[in-house]
TIRO-2110 file (N, C-alpha, C; in Angstrom, 1 decimal):
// TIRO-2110
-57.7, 16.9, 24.7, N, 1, A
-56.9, 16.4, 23.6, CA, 1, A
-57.8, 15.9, 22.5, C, 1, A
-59.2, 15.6, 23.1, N, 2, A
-59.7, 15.0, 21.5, CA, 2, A
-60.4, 15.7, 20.9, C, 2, A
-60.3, 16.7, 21.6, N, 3, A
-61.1, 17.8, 20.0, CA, 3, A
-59.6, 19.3, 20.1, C, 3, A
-58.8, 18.9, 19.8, N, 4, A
-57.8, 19.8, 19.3, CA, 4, A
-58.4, 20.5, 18.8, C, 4, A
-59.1, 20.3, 17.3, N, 5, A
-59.8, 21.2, 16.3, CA, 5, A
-60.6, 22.0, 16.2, C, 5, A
-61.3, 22.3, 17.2, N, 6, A
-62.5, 23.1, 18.0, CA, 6, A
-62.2, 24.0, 18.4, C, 6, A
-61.8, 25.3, 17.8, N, 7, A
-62.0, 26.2, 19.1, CA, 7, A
-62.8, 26.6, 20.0, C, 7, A
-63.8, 26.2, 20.1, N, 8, A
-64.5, 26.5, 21.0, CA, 8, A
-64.8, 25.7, 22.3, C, 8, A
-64.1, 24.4, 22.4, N, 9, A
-63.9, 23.6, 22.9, CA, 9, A
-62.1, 23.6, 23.5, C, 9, A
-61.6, 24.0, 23.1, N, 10, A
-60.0, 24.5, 23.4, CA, 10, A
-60.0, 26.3, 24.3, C, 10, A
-60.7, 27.0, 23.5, N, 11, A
-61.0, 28.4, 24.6, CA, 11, A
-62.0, 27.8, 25.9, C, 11, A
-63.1, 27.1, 26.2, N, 12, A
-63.4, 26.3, 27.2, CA, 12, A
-62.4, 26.1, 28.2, C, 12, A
-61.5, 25.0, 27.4, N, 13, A
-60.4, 24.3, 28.0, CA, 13, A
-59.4, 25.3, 29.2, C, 13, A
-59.0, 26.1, 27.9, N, 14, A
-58.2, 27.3, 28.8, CA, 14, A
-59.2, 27.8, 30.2, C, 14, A
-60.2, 27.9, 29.5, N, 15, A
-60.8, 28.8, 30.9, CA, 15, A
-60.8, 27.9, 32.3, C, 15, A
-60.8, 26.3, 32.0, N, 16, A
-61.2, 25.4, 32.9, CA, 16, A
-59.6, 25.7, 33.9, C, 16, A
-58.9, 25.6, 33.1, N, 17, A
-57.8, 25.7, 33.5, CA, 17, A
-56.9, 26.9, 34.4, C, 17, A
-57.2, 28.2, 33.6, N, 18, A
-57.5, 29.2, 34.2, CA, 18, A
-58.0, 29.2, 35.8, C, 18, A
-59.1, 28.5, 35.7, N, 19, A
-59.9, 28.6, 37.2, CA, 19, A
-59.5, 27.6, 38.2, C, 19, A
-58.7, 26.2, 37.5, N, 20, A
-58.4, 25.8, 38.7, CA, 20, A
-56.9, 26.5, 38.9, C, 20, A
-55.9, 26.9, 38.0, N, 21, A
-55.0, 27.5, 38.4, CA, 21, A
-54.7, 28.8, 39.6, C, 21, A
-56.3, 29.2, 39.8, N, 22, A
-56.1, 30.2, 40.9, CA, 22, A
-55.9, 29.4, 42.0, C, 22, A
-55.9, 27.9, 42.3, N, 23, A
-56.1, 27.0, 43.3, CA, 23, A
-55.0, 26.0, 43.7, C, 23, A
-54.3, 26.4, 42.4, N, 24, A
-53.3, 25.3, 42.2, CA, 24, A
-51.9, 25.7, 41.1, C, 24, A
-51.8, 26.4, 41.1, N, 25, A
-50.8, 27.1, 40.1, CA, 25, A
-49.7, 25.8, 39.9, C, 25, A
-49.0, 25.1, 41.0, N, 26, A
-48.1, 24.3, 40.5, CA, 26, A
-48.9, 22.7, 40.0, C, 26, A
-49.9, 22.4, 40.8, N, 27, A
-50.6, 21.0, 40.2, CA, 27, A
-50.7, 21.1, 38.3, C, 27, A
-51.7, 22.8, 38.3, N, 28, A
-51.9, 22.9, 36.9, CA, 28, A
-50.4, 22.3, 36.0, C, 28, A
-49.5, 23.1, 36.3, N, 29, A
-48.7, 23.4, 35.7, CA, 29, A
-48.0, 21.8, 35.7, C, 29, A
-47.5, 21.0, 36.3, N, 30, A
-47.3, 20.0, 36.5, CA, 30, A
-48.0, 18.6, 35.7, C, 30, A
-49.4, 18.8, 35.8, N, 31, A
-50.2, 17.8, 34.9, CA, 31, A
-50.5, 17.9, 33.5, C, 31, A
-49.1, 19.3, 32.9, N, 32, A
-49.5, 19.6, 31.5, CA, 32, A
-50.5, 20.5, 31.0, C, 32, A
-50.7, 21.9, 31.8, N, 33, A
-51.1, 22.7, 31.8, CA, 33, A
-50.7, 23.7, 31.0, C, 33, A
-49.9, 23.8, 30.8, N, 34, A
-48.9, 24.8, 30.6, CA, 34, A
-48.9, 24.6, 28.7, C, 34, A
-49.0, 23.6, 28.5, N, 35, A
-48.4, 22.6, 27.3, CA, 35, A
-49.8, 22.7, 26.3, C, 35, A
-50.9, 22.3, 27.2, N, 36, A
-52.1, 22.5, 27.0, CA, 36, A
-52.5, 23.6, 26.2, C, 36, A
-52.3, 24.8, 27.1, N, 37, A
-52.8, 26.2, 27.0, CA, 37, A
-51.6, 26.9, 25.5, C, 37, A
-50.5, 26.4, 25.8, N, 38, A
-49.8, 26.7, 24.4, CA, 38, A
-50.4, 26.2, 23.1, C, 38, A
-50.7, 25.1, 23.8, N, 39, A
-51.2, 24.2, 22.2, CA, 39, A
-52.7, 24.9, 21.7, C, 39, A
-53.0, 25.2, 22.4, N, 40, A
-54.6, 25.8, 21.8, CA, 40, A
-54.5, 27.4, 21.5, C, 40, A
-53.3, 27.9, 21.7, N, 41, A
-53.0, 29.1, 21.5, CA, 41, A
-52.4, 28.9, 20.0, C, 41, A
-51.8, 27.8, 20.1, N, 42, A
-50.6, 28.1, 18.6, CA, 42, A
-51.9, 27.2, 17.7, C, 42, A
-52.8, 26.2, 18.0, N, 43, A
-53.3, 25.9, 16.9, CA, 43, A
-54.5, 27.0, 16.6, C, 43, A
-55.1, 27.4, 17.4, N, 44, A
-56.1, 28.7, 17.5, CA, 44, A
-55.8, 29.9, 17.0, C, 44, A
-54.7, 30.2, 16.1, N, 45, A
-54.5, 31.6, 16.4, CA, 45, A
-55.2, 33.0, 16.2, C, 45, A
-56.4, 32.5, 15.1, N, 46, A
-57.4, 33.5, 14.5, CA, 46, A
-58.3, 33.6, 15.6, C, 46, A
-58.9, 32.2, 16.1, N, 47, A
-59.6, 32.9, 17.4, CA, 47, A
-59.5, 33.8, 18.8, C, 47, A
-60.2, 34.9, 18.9, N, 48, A
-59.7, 35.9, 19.8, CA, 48, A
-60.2, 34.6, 21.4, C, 48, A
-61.4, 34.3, 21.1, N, 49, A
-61.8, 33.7, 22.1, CA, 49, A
-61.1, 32.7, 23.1, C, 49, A
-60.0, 31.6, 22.3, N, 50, A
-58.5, 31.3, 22.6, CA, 50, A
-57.5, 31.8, 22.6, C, 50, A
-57.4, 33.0, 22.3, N, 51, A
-56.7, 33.4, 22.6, CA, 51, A
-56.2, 34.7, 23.9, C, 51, A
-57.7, 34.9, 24.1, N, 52, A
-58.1, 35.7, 25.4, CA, 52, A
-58.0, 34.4, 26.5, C, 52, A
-58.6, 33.4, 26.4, N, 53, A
-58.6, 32.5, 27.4, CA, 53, A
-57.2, 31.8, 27.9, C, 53, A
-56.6, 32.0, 26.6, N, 54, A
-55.2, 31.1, 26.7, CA, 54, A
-54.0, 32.3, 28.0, C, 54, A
-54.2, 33.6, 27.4, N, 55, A
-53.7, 34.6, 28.5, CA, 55, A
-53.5, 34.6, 29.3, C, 55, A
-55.4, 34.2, 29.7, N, 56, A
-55.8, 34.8, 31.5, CA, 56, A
-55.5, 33.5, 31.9, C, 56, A
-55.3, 32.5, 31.5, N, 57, A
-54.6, 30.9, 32.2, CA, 57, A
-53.1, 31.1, 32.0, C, 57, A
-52.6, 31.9, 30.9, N, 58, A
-51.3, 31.9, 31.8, CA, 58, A
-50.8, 32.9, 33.0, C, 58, A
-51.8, 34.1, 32.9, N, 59, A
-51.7, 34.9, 33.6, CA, 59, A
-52.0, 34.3, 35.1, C, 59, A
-53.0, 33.3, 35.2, N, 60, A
-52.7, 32.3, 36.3, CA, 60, A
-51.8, 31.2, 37.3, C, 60, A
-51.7, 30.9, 35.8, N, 61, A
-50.5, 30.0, 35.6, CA, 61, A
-48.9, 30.4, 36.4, C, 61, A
-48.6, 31.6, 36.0, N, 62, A
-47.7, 32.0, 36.8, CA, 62, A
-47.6, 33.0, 38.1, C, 62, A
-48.6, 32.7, 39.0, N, 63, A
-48.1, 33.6, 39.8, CA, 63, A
-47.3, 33.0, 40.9, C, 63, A
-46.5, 31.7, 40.4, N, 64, A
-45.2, 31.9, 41.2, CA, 64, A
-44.2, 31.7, 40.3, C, 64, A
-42.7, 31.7, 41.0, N, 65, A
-41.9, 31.7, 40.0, CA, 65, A
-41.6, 30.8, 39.3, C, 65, A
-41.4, 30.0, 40.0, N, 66, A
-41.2, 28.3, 38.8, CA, 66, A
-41.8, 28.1, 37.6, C, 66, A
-43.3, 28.6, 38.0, N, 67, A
-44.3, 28.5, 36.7, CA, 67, A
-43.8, 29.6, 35.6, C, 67, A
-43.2, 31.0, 36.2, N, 68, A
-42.9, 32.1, 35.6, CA, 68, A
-41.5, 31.4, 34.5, C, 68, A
-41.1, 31.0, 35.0, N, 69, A
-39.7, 30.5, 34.2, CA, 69, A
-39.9, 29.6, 33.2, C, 69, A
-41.3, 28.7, 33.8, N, 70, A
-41.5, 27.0, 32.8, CA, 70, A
-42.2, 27.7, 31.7, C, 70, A
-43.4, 28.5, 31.8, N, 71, A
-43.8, 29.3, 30.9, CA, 71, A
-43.4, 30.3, 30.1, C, 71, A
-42.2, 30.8, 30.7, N, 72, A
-41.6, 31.6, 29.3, CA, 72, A
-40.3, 30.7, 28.5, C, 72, A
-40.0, 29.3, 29.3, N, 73, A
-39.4, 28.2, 28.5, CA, 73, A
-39.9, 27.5, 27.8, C, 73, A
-40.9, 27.5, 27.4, N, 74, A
-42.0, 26.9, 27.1, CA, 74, A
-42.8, 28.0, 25.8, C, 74, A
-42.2, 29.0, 25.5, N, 75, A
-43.1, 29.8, 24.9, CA, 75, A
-43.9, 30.8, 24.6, C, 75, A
-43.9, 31.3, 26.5, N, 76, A
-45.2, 32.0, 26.5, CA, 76, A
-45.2, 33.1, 25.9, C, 76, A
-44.6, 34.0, 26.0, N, 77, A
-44.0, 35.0, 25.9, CA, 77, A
-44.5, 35.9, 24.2, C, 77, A
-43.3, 34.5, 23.8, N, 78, A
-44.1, 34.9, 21.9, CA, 78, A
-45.3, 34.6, 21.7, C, 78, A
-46.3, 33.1, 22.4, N, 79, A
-47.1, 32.9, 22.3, CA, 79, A
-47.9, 34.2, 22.7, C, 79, A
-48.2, 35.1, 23.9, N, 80, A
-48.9, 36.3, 24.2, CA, 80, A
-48.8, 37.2, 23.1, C, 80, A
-47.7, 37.6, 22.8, N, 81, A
-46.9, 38.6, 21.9, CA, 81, A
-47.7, 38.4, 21.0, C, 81, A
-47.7, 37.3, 20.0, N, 82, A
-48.0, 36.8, 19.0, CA, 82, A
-49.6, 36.9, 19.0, C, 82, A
-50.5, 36.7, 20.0, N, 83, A
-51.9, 36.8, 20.6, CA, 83, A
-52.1, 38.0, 20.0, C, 83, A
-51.4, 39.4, 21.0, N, 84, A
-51.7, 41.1, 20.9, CA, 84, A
-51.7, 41.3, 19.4, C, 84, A
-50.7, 40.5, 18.8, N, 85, A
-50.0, 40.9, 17.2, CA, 85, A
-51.4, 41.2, 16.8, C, 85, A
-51.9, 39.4, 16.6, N, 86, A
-53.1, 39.3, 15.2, CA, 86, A
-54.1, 40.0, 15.8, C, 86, A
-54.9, 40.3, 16.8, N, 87, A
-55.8, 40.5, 17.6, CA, 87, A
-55.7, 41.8, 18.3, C, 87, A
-55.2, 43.0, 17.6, N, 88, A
-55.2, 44.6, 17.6, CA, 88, A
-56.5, 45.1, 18.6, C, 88, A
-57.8, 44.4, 17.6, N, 89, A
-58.7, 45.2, 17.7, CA, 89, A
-60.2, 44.2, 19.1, C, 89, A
-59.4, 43.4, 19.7, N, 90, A
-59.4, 42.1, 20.9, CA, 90, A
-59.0, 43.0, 21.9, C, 90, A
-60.3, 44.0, 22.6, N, 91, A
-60.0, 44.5, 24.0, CA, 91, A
-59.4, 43.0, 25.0, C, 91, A
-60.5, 42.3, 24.7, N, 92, A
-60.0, 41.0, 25.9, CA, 92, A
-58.4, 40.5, 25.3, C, 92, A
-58.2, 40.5, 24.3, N, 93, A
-56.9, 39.5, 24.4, CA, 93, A
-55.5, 40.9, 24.7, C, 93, A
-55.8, 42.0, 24.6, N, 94, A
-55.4, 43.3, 25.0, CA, 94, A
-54.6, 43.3, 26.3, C, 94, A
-55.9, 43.4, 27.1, N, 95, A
-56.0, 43.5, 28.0, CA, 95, A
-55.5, 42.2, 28.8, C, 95, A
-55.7, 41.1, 28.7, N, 96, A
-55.5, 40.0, 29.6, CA, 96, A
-53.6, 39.7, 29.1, C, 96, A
-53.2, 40.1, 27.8, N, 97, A
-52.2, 40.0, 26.8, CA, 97, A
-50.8, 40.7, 27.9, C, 97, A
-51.8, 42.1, 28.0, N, 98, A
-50.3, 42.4, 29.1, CA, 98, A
-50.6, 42.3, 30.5, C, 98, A
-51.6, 41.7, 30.9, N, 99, A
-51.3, 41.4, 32.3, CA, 99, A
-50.6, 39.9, 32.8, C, 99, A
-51.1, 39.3, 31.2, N, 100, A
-50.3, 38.2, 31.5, CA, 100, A
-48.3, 38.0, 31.3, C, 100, A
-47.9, 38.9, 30.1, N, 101, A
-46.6, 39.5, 30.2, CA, 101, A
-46.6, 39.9, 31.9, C, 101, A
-46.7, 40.8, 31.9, N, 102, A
-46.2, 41.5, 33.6, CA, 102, A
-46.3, 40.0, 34.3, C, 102, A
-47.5, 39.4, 34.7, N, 103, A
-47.3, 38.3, 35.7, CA, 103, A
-46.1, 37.3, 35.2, C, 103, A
-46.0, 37.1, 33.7, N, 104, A
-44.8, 36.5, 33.5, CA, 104, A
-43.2, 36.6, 33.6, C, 104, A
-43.4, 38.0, 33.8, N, 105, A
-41.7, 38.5, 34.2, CA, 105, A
-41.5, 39.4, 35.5, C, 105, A
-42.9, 39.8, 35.6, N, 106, A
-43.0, 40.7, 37.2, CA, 106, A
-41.4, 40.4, 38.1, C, 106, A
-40.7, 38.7, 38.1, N, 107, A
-40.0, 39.0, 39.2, CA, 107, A
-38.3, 38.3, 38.6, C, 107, A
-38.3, 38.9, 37.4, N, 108, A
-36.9, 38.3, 36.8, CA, 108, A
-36.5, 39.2, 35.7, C, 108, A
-35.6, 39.3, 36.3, N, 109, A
-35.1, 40.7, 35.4, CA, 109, A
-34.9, 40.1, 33.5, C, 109, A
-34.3, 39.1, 33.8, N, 110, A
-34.1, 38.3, 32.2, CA, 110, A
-35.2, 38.2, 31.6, C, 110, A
-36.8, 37.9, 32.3, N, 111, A
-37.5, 37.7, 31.9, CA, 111, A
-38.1, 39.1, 31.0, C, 111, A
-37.9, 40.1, 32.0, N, 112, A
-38.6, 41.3, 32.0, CA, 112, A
-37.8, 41.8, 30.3, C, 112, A
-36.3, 41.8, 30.8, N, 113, A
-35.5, 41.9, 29.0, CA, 113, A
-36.3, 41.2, 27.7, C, 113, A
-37.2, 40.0, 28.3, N, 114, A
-37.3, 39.4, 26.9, CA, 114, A
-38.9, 39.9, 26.6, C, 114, A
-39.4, 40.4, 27.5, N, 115, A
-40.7, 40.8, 27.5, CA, 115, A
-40.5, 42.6, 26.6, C, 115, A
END
């Protein structure tokens, strides 16, 4: 939170979070994880490097459903979208962009419509 302004300190962030999420998907998500990883997505947007990182943490983030639901109530969705938009020529934000869509709606049909 105290360096909001940094990207490079906010793609860090994501990544930290990213990694404990393979461990903890509901703690993350619960301690403001979720909230986190949006905010450094929406204040970051020119950066690929946040915005690759911001992905692969939600791409973590959800691999259960609860988190699948809080994350696309929450934004994710456009936030990814909006990632692939500016960042065409961003193999990583590409690539991590639609695996994190799929993990986001993989098991909800509503979800999968808004994807």
């Amino acid at each position: 939170k105290a360096h909001k302004s940094s990207a490079g300190v906010q793609a860090h962030g994501c990544c930290a979070l990213r990694k404990l999420a393979v461990y903890d998907q509901t703690r993350v998500a619960e301690t403001g994880g979720v909230e986190a990883v949006l905010g450094a997505m929406k204040a970051h947007t020119s950066s690929a490097g946040v915005q690759t990182q911001g992905c692969c943490a939600l791409l973590n983030l959800t691999a259960n459903a609860q988190n699948q639901a809080a994350v696309a109530a929450k934004g994710g969705i456009t936030a990814v979208v909006r990632a692939m938009e500016r960042h065409k020529a961003s193999a990583g934000v590409q690539a991590h962009g639609c695996v994190a869509l799929f993990s986001i709606a993989w098991a909800d049909a509503l979800l999968q419509s808004q994807v």
